[in-house]
C-alpha positions as CSV (number, residue, x, y, z in Angstrom):
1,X,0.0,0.0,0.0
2,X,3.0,2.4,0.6
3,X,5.1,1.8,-2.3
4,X,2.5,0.5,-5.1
5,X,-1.1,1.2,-3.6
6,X,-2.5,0.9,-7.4
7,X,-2.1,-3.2,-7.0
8,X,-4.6,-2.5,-3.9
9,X,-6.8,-0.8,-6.2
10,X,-7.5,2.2,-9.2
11,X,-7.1,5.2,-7.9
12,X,-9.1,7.7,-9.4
13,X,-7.4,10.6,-7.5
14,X,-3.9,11.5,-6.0
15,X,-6.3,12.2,-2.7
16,X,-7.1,8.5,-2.9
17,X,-3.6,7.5,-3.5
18,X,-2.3,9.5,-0.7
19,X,-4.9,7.6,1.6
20,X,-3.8,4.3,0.9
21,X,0.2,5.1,1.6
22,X,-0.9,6.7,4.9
23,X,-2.7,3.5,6.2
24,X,0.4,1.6,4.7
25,X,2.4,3.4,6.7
26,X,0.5,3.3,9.8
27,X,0.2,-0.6,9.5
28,X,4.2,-1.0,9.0
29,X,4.1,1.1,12.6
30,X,1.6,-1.1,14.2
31,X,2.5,-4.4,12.8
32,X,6.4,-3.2,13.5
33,X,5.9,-2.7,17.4
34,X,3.5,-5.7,17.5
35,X,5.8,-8.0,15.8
36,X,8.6,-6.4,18.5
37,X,6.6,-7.0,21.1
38,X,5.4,-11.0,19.8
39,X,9.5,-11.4,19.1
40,X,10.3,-10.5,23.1
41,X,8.0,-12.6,24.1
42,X,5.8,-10.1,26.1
43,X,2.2,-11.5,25.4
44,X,0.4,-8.0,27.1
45,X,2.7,-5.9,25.4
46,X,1.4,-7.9,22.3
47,X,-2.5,-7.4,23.2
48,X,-1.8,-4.0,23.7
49,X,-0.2,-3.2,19.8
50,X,-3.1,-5.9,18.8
51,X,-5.5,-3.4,20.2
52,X,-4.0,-0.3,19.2
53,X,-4.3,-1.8,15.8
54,X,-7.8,-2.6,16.3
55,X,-8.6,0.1,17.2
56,X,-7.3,2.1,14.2
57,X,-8.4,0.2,12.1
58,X,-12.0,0.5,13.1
59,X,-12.1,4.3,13.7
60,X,-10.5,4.0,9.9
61,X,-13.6,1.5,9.0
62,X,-16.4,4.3,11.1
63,X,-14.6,7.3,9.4
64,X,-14.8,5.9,5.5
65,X,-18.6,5.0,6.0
66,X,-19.2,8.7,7.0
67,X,-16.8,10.2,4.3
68,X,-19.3,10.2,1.3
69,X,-20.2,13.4,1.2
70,X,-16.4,14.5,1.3
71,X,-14.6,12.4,-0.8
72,X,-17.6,10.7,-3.2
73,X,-18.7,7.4,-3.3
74,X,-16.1,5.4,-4.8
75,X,-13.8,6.8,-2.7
76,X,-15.4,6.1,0.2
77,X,-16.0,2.6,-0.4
78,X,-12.8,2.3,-0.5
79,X,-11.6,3.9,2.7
80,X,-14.6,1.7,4.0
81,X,-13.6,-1.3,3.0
82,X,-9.7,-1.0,2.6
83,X,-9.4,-1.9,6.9
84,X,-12.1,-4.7,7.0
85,X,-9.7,-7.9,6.7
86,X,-7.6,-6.3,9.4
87,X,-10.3,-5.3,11.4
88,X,-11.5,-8.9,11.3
89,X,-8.0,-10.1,11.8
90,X,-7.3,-7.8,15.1
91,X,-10.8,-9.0,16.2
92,X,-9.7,-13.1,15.7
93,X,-6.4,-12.4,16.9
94,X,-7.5,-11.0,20.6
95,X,-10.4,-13.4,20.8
96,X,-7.8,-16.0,20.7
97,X,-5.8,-15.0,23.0
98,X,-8.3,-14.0,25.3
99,X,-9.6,-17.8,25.2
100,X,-6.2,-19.2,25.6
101,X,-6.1,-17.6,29.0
C-alpha cells in the first residue's frame, strides 16, 4: 500500500492514492511494534499493539462510512472497505488470546 497502492486498487485521485500510503504506513508502525513485542515474548505488550491496531483500524472503518459526502462514493467505499480484513484479523487475533487464558 505504501510503495504501489494501485495493485490495492484504481485510484481515481492523487487524494485516494495519498490515503492508501498513509494506512500503509500506519500498518508498518503497528505491525512493526506488535511484531517487536510477539519477538520479546511479552504477550500484554502484544495485546496491547493488537488493540491499538484494532482500534485504528475501526475508527478507519467508522470514518470511511461517513466520508461520502467529502470524498464521493467510490472513494469512500474504499476507505470503508480497505481496513475490513484487518479489522477482522485484530478481532480473531485478541479473541484468541483471550480464550487461551
Amino acid at each position: 500500500m505504501i510503495v504501489a497502492p494501485s495493485r490495492i486498487f484504481t485510484p481515481g485521485s492523487g487524494t485516494e492514492t495519498l490515503l492508501m500510503r498513509t494506512i500503509g504506513i500506519r500498518d508498518v508502525v503497528i505491525g512493526s511494534g506488535a511484531c517487536a513485542a510477539w519477538a520479546r515474548g511479552e504477550e500484554g505488550e502484544l495485546q496491547r499493539w493488537a488493540t491499538v491496531g484494532l482500534a485504528s483500524d475501526t475508527g478507519d472503518f467508522v470514518t470511511g462510512l461517513r466520508s461520502t459526502s467529502l470524498v464521493g462514493t467510490k472513494s469512500a467505499l474504499i476507505a470503508t472497505l480497505s481496513p475490513v480484513p484487518f479489522v477482522a484479523a485484530g478481532i480473531l487475533g485478541l479473541a484468541r488470546a483471550f480464550t487461551r487464558r
